[in-house]
C-alpha positions in Angstrom: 124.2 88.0 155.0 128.2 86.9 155.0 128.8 83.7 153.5 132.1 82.2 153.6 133.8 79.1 153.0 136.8 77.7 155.6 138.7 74.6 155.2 139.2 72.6 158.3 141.4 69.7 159.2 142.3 67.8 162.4 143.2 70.7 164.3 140.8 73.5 165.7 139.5 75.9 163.7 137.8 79.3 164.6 134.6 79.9 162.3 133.1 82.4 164.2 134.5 85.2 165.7 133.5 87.0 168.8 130.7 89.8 168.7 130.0 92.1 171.4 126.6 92.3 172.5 124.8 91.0 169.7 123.6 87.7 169.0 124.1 85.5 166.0 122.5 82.9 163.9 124.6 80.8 162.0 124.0 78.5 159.4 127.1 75.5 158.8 127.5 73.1 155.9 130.4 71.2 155.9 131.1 68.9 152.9 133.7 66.4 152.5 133.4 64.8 155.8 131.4 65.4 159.1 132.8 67.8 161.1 132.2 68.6 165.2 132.0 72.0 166.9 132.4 73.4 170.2 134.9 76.1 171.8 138.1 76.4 171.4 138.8 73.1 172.6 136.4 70.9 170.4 137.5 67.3 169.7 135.9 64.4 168.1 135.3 63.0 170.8 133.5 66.0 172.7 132.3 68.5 169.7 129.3 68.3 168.6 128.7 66.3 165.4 127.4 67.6 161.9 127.0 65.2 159.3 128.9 66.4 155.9 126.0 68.4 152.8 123.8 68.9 155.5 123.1 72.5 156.9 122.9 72.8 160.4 121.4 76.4 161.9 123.1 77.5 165.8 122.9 80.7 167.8 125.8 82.4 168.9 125.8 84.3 172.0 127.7 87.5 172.7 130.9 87.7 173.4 131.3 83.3 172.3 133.1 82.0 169.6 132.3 78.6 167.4 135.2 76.4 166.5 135.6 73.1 164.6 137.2 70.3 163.7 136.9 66.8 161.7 138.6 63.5 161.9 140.4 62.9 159.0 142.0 64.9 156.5 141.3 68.5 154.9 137.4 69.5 154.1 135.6 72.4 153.6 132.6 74.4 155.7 129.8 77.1 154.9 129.3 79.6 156.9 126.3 82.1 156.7 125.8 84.6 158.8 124.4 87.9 159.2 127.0 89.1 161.2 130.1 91.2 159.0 133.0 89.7 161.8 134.2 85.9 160.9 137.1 84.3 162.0 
């Protein structure tokens, strides 16, 4: 397993990289503020919420990335996954 940490702000951020051909599960935590995902053009207003210090579990599927983004300010994410190749 690769955790990582990546701080995030109100422009879009890559937290998952591409794989080719395999599948992903992903764990999130963001802290400081809730943050939304979605592809590389997540907003507030069409991302996917995740409230902040709570861990939220997603698969990937090849060849996709995950991105996010939060409303307000700078924060940090988790990111676990088993997968070596982050953004």
């Amino acid at each position: 397993m690769i955790s990582t940490t990546t701080s995030i702000s109100t422009t879009a951020v890559k937290i998952v990289s591409k794989a080719v051909n395999e599948t992903r599960t992903v764990v999130i935590r963001p802290s400081g503020n809730d943050m939304y995902i979605g592809g590389a053009d997540v907003t507030t207003a069409n991302g996917l919420v995740i409230s902040k210090d709570t861990n939220f579990t997603i698969e990937i599927p090849p060849n996709e990335e995950l991105w996010c983004i939060t409303s307000t300010g700078t924060h940090t994410v988790t990111i676990l996954t088993s997968f070596a190749e982050l953004a």
